[in-house]
FIGU-917681 format. One record per residue: x, y, z of N, C-alpha, C, O in turn. Coordinates in pm, whole numbers, padded with zeros to 5 digits, always signed. Last residue first. Layout:
BEGIN
XYZXYZXYZXYZ;...
END
This chain:
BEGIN
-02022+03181-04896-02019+03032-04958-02036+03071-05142-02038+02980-05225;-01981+03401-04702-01941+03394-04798-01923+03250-04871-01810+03212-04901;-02125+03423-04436-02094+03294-04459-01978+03277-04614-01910+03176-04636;-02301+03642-04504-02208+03628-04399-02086+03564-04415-01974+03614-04412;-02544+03587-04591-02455+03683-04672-02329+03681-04586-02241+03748-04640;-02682+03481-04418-02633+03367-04497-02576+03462-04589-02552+03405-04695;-02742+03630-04222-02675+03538-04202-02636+03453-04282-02566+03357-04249;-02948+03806-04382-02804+03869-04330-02722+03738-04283-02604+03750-04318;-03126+03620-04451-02998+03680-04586-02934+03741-04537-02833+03771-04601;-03274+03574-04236-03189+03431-04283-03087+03544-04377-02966+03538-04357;-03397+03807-04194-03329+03762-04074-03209+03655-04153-03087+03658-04133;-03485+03823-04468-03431+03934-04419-03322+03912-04302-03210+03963-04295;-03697+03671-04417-03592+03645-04496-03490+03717-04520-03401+03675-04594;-03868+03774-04198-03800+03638-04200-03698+03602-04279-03613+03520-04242;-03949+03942-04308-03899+03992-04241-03811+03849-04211-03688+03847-04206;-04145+03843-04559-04011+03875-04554-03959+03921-04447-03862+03979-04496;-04324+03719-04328-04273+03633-04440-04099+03728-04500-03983+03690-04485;-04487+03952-04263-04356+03853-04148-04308+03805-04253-04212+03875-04286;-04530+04005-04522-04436+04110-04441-04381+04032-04359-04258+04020-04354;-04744+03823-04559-04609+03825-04670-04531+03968-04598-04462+04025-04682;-04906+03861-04366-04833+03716-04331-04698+03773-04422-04582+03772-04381;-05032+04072-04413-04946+04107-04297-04863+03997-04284-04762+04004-04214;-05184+04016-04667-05040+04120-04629-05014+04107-04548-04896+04140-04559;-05179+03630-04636-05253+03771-04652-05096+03885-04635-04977+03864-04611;-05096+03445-04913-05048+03483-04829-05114+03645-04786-05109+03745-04857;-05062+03128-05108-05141+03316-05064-05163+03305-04890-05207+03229-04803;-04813+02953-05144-04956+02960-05167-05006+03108-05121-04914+03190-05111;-04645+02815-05420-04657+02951-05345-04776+03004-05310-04845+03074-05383;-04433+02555-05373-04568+02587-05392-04585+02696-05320-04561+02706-05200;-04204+02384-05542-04198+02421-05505-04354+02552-05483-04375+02630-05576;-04176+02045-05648-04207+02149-05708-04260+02243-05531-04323+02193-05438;-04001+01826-05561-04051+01839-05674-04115+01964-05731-04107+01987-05852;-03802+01788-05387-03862+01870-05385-03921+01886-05523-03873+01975-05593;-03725+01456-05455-03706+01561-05403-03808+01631-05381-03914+01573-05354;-03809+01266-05640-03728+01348-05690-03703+01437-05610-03650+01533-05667;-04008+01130-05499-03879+01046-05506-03779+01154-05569-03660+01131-05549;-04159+01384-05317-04146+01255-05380-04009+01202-05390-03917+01221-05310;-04346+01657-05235-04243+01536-05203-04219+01464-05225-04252+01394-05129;-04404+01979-05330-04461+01827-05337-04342+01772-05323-04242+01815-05379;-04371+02239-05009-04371+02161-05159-04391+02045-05181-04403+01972-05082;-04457+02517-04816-04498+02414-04887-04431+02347-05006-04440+02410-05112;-04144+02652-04700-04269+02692-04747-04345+02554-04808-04263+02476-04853;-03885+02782-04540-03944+02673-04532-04084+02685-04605-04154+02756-04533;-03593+02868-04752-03673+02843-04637-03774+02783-04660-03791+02726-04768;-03272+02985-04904-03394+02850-04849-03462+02889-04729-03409+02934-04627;-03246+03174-05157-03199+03183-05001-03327+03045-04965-03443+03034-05006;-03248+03440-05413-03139+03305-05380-03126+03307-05211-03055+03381-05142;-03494+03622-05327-03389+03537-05421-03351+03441-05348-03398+03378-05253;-03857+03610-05292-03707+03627-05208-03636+03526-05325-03673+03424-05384;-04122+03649-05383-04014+03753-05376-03888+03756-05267-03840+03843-05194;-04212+03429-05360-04254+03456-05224-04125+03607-05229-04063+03655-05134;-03932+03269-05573-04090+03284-05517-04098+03363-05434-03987+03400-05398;-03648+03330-05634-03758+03423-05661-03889+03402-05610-03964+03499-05597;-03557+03062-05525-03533+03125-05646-03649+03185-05698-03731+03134-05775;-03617+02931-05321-03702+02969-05368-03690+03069-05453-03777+03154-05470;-03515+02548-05168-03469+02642-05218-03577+02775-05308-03641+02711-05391;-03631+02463-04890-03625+02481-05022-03585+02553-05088-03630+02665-05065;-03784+02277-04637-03683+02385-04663-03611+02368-04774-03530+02276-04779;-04153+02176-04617-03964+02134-04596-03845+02300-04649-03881+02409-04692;-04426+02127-04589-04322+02240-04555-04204+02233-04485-04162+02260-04372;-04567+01872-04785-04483+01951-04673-04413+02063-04634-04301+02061-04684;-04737+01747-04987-04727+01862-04883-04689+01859-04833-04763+01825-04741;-04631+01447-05137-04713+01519-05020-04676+01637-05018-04559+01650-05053;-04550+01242-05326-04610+01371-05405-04679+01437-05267-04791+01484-05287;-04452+00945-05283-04565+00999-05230-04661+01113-05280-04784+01110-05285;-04246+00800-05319-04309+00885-05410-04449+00896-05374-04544+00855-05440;-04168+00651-05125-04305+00594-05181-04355+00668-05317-04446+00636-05395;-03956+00804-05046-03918+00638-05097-04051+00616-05153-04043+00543-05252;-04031+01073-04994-03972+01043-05100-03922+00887-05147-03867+00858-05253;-04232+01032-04772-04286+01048-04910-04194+01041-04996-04237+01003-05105;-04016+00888-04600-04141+00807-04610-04219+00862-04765-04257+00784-04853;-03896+01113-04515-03835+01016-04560-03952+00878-04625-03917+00787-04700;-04123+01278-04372-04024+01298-04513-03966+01169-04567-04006+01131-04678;-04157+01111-04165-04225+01106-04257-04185+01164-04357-04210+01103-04461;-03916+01059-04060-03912+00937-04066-04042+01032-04170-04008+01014-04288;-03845+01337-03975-03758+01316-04044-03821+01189-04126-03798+01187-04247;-04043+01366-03778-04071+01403-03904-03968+01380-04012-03998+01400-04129;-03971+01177-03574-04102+01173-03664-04098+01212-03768-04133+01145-03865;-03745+01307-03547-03759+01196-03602-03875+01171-03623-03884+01122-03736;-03898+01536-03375-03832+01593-03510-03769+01427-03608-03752+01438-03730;-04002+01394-03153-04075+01473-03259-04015+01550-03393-04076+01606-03485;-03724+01321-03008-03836+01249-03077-03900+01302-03209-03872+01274-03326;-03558+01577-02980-03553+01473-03054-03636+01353-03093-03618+01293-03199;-03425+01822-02722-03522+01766-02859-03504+01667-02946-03395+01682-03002;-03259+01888-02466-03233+01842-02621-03358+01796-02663-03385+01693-02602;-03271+01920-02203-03182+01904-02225-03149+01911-02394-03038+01936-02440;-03497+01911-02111-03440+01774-02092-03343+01806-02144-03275+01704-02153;-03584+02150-01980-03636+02073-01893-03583+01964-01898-03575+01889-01800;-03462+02337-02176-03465+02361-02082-03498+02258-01964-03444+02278-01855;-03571+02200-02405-03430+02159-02380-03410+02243-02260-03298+02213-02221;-03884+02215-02435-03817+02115-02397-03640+02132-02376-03594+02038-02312;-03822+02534-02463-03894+02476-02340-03869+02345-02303-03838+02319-02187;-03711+02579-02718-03660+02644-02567-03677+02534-02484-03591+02458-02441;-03954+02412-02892-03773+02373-02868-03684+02418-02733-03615+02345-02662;-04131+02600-02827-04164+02458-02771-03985+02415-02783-03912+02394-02686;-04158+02855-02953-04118+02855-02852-04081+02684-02756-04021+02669-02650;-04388+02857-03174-04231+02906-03183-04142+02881-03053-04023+02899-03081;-04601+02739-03049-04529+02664-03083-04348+02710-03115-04242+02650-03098;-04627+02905-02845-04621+02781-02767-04536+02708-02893-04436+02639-02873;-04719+03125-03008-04619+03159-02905-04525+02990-02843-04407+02973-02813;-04900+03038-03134-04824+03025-03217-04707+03064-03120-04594+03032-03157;-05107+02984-02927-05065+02887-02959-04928+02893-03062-04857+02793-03079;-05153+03302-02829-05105+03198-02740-05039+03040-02783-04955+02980-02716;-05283+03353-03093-05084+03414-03024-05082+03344-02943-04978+03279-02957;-05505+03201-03074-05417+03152-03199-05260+03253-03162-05149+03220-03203;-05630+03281-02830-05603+03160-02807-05486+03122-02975-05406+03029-02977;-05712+03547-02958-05548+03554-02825-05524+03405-02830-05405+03375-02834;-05861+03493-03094-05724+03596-03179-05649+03543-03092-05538+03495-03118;-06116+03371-02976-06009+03327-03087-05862+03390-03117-05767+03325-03159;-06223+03384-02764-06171+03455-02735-06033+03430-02875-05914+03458-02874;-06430+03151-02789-06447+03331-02819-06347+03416-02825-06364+03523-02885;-06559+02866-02925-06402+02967-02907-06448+03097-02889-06508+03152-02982;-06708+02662-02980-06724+02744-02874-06559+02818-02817-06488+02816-02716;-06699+02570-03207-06658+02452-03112-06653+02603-02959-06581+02600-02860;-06785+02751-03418-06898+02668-03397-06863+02516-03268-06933+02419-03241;-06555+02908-03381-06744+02952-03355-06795+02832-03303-06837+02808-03190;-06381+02773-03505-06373+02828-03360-06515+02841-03329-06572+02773-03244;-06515+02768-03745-06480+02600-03667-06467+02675-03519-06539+02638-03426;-06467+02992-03845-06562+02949-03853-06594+02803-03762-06705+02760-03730;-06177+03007-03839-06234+03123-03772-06368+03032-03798-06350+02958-03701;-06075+02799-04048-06074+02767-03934-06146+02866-03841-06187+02807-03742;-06367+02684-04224-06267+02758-04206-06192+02769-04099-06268+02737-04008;-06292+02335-04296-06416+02396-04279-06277+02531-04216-06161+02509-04181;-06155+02137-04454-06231+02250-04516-06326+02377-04455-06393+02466-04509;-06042+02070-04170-06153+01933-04282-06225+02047-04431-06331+02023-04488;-06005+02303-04054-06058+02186-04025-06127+02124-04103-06249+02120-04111;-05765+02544-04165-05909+02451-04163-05872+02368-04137-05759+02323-04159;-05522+02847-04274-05581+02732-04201-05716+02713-04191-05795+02806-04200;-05542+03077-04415-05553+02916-04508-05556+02874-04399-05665+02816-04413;-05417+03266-04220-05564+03280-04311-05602+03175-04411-05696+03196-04487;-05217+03140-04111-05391+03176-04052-05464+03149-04107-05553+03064-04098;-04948+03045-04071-05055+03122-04223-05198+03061-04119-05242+02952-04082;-04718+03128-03861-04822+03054-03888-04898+03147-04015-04901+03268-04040;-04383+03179-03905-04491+03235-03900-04617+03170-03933-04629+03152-04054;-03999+03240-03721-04131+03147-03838-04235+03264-03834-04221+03380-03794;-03831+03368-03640-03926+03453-03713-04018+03374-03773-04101+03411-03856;-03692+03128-03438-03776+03252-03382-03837+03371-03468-03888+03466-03409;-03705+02854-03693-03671+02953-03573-03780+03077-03541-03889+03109-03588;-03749+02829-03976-03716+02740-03881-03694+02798-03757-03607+02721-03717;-03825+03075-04151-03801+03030-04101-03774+02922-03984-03789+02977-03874;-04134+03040-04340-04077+03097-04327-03972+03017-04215-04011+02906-04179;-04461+02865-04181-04357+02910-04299-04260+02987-04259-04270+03022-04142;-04653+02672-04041-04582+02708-04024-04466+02731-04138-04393+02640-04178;-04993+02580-04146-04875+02556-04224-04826+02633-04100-04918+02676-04030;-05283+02332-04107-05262+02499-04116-05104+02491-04131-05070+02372-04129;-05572+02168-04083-05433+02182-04199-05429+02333-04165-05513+02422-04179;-05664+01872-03876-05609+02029-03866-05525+02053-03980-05421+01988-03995;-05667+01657-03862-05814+01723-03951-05755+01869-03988-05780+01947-04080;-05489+01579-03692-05496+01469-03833-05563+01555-03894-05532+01553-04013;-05607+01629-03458-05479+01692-03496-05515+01677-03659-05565+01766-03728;-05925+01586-03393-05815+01532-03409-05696+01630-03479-05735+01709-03564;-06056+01800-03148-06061+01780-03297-05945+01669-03293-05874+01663-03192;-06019+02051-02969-06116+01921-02892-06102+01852-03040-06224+01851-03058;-05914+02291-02941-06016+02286-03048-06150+02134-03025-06270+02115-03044;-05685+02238-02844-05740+02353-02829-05877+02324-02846-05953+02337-02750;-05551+02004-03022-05598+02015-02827-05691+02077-02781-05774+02031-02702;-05538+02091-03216-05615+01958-03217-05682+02014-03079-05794+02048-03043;-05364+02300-03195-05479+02323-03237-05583+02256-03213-05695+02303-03192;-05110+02147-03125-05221+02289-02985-05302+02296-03052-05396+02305-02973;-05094+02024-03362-05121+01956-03224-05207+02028-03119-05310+02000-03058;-05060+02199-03498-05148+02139-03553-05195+02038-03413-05306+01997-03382;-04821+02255-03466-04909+02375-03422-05063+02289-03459-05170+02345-03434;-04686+02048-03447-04649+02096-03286-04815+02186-03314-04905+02191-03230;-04665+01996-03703-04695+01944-03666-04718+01970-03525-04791+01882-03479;-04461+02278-03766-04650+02232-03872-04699+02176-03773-04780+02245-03711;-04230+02232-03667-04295+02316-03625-04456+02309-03684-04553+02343-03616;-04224+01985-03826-04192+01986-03714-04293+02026-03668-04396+01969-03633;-04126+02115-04089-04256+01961-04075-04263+01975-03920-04385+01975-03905;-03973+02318-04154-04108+02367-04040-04193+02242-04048-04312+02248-04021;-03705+02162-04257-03802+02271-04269-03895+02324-04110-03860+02354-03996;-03546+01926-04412-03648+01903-04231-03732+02005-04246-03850+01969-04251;-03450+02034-04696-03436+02046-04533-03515+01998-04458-03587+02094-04431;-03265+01922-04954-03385+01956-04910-03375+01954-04789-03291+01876-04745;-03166+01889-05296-03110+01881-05136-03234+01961-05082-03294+02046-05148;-03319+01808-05508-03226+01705-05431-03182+01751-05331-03147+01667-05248;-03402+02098-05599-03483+01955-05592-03426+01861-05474-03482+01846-05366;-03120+02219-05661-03202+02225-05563-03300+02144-05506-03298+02115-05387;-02874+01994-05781-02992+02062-05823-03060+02089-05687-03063+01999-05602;-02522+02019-05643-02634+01917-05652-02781+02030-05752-02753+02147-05776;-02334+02143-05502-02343+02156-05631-02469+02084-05734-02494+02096-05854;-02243+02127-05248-02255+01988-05309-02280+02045-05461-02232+01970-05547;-02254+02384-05148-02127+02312-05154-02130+02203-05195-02021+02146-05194;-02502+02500-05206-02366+02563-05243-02279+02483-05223-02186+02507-05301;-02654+02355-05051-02706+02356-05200-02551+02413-05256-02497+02356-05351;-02546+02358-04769-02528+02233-04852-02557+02239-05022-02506+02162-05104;-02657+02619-04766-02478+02609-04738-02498+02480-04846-02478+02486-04967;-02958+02589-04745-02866+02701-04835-02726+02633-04870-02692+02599-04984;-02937+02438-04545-02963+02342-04643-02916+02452-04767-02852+02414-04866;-02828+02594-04327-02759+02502-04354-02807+02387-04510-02740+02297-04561;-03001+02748-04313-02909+02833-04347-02829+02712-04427-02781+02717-04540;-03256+02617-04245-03245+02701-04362-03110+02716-04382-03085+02694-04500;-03115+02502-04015-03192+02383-04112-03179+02504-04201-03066+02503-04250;-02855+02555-03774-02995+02628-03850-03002+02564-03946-02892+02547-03999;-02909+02247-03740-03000+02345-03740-02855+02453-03720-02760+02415-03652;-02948+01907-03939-02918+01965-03821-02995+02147-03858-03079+02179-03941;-03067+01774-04156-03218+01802-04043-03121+01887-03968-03187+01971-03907;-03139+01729-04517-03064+01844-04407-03151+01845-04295-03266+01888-04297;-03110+01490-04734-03234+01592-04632-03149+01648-04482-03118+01593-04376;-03055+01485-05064-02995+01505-04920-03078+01560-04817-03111+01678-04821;-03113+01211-05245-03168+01304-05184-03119+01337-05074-03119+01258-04980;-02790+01052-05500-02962+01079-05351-02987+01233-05360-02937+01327-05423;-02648+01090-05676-02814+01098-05732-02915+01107-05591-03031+01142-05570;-02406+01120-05620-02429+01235-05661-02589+01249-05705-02648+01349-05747;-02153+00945-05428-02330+00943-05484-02343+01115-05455-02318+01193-05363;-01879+01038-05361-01948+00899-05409-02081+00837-05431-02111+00719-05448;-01871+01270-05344-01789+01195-05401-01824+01072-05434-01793+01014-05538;-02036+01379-05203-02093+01377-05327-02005+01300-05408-02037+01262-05521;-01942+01369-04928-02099+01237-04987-02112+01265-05130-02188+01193-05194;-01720+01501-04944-01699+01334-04906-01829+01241-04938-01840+01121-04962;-01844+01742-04942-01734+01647-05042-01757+01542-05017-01835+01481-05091;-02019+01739-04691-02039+01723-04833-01922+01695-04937-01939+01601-05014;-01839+01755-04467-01908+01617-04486-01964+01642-04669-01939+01557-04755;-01655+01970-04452-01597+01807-04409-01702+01710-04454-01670+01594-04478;-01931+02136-04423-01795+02189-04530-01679+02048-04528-01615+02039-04633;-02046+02081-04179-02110+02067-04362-01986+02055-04438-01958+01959-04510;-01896+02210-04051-01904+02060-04039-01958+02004-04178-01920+01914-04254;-01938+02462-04052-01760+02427-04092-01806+02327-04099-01757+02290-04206;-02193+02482-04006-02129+02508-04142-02000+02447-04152-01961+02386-04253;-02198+02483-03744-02290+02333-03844-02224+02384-03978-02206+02294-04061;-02040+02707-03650-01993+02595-03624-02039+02501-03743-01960+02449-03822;-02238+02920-03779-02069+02898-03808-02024+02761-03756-01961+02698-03839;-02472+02849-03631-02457+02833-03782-02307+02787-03836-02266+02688-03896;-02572+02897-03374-02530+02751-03442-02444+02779-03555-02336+02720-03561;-02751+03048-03434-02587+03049-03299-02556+02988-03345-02450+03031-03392;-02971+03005-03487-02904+03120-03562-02713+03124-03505-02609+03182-03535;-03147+02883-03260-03063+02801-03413-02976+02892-03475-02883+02831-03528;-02983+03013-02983-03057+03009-03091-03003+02922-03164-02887+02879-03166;-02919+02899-02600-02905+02939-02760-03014+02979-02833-03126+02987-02782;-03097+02852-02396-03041+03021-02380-02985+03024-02551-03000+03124-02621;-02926+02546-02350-03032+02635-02313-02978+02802-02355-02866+02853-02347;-02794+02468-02750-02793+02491-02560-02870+02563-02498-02908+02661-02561;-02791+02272-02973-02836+02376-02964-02865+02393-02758-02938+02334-02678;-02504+02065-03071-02656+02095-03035-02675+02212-03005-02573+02281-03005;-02364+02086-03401-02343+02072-03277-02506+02115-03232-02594+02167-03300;-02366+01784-03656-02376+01913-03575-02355+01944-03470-02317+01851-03398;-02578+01585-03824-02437+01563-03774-02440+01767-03706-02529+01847-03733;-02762+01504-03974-02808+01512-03866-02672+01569-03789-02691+01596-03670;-02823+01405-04304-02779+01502-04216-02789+01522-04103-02871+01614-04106;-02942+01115-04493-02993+01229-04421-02890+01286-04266-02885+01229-04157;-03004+01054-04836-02883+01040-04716-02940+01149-04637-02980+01254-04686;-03121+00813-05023-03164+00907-04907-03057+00927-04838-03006+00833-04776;-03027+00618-05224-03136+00736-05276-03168+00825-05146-03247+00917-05167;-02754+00479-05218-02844+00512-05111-02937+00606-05226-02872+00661-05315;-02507+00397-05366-02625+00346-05397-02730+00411-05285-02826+00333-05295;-02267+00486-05141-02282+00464-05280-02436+00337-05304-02446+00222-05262;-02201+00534-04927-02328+00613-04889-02343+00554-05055-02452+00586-05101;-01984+00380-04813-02139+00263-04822-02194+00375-04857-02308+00352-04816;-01804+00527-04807-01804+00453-04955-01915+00372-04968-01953+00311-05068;-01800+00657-04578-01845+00744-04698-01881+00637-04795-01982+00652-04863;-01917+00344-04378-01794+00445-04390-01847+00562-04489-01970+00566-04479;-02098+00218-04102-02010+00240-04202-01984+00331-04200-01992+00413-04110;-02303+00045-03894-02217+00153-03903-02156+00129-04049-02170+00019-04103;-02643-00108-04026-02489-00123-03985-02472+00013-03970-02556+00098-04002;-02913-00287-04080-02879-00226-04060-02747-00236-03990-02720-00329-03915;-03129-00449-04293-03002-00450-04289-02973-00337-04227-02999-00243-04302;-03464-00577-04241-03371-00505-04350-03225-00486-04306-03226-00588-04237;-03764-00731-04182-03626-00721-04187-03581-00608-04309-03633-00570-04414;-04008-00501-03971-03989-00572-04076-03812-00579-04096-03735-00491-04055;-04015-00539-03617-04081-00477-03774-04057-00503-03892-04155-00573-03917;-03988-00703-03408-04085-00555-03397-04126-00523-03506-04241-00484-03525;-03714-00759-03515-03777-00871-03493-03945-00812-03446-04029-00902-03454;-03583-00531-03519-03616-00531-03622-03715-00658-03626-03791-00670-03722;-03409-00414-03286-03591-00391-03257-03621-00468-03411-03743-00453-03421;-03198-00471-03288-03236-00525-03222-03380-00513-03203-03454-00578-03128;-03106-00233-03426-03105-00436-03504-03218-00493-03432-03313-00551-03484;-03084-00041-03297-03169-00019-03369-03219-00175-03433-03330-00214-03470;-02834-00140-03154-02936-00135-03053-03090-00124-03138-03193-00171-03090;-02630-00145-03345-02673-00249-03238-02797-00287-03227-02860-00388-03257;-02670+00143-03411-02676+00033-03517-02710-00103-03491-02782-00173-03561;-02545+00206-03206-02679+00254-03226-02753+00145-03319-02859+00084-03302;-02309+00104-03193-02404+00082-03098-02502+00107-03138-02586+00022-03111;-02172+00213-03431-02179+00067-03442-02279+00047-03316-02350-00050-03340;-02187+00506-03406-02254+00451-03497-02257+00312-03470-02372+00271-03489;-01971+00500-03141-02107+00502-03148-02202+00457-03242-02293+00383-03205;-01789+00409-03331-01772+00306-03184-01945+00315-03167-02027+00223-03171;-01725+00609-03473-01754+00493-03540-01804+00428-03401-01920+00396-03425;-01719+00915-03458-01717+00842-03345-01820+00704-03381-01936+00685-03345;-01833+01043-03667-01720+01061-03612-01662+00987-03545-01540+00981-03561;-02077+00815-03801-02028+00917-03742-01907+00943-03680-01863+00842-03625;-02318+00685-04030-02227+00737-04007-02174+00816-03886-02251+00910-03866;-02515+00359-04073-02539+00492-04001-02376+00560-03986-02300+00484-03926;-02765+00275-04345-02614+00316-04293-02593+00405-04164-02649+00514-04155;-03036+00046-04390-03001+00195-04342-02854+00184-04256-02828+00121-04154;-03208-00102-04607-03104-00104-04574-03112+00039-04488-03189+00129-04522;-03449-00083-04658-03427-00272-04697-03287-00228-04622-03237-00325-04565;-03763+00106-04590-03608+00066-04578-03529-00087-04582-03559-00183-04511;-03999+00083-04444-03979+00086-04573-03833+00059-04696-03814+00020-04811;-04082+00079-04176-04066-00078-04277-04020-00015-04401-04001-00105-04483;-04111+00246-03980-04121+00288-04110-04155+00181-04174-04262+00182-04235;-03854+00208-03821-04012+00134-03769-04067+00156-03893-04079+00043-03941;-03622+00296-03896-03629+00179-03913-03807+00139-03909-03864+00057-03980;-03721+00595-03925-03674+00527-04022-03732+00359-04029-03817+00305-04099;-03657+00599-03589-03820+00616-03659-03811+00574-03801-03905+00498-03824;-03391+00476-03589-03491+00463-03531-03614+00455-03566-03682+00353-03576;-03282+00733-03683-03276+00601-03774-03359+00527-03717-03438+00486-03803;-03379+00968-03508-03431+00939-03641-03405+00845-03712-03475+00832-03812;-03249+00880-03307-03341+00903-03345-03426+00874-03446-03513+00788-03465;-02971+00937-03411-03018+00771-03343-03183+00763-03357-03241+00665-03405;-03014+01175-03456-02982+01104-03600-02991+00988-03517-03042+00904-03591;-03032+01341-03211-03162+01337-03354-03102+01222-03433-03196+01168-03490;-02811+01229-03086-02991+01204-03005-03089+01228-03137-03190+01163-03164;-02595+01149-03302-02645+01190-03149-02783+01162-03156-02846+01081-03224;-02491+01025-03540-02549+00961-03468-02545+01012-03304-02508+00945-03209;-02408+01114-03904-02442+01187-03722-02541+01108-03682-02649+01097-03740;-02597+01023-04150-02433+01075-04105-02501+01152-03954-02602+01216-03924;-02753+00736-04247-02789+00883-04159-02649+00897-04148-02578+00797-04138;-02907+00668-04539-02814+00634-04457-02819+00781-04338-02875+00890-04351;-03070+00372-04726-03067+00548-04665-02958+00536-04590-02905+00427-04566;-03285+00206-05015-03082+00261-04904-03112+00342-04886-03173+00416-04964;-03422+00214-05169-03449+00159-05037-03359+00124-04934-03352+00058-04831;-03400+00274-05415-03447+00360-05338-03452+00326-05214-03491+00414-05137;-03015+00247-05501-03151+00179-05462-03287+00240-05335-03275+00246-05213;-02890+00369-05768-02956+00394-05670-03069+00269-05664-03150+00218-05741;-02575+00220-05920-02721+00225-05936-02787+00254-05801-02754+00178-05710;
END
């Protein structure tokens, strides 16, 4: 029997300590597993995460094995190799794949009802791979996506703009990487348009200040792992708020990574586009409008992901 309030993280480097971490502060969690190659580590992290729980609310946290992932409603992915100065997520792939390929048997073997949320990277290619090798309904396996990248652009916007972030709704779609693409033409402040909000907060030079910001955001992963080495706060954030709408059944907006059997005229291939979030997953998958020049990056983007994931022969 699933208990929605088991999660468990497989891979305990800098995102998955991370992210159990932001998990734990959450309160929402009565239990969280942490898996990894290197048991010695999972049992420290696991330590060290205990140790803040007197900070937040009780619940149970340990290392374990495949056979604790039985009853979890959340198992979340983090396991991989990192991404190096000068890499791409796209570099990645063949390696995070062979690793997928060792870890999904082994989780579907013994819970076949969680939600799998795919955070290592490439996040599209790899939540593709996982939909193919767990056999699972699309709904149920789901990716990290562009919550990230959303949130980074919604930030330069806040900044930009003098506004709270919080007011800012504008999306990052399409790939997780260097073809994402901001939707413009639906971004606002509080409803108000966003080209119209520039005006009226004294923007003139609008077009270049929105390439300057979508430059900053496609580009912000480079920049921190150039300076530290690796990324990882801000993507446990978002891991911890995904994880947050599907235990509350929340039903949120996010632009997680999905499977889009024909939407947005791309077949069989995941990426990142708006959907509702809840306890079932990806509950429904949302195709919002898109001016022409966005639905051209949009496929050029998918174009980039279907040569790499035609590759892979899964």
């Amino acid at each position: 029997m699933v208990n929605v309030q088991k999660a468990a993280v497989i891979g305990c480097g800098f995102v998955g300590s991370s992210s159990a971490f932001a998990m734990m502060r959450t309160g929402v969690f009565s239990e969280l597993v942490l898996l990894d190659i290197d048991n010695g580590r999972a049992q420290g992290e696991a330590m060290d995460i205990a140790h803040g729980l007197p900070f937040s609310r009780p619940m149970k946290i340990y290392a374990g094995d495949y056979a604790d992932l039985a009853g979890c409603a959340l198992i979340v992915i983090t396991a991989g190799a990192n991404q190096k100065p000068g890499e791409t997520r796209l570099d990645l792939v063949k390696k995070n794949v062979a690793i997928l390929r060792s870890i999904i048997p082994q989780v579907v073997k013994v819970n076949r009802e969680a939600i799998l949320l795919i955070v290592s990277n490439p996040v599209d290619i790899l939540t593709w791979a996982a939909q193919k090798l767990s056999g699972l309904p699309p709904r149920q396996v789901v990716g990290s996506g562009t919550v990230l990248d959303t949130a980074r652009l919604k930030y330069l916007l806040g900044q930009r703009l003098r506004v709270d972030s919080r007011s800012v709704h504008a999306f990052i779609v399409g790939e997780h990487g260097d073809s994402e693409l901001a939707v413009w033409s639906g971004a606002n402040v509080s409803g108000v348009d966003l080209e119209h909000f520039c005006q009226l907060r004294g923007v003139d030079d609008r077009q270049a200040m929105l390439n300057r910001i979508y430059r900053d955001v496609r580009d912000s992963a480079y920049e921190i792992i150039d300076r530290k080495g690796a990324t990882y706060y801000g993507i446990a954030a978002a891991v911890a708020r995904i994880a947050q709408c599907i235990v509350r059944d929340e039903l949120s907006v996010l632009p997680v990574s999905v499977s889009l059997q024909g939407l947005y005229g791309v077949p069989d291939l995941c990426m990142s586009v708006p959907a509702v979030v809840g306890r079932g997953g990806a509950e429904q998958v949302l195709e919002i409008e898109l001016s022409q020049e966005e639905r051209q990056a949009f496929h050029a983007s998918a174009q980039t992901l279907q040569e790499v994931a035609q590759s892979l022969e899964l």
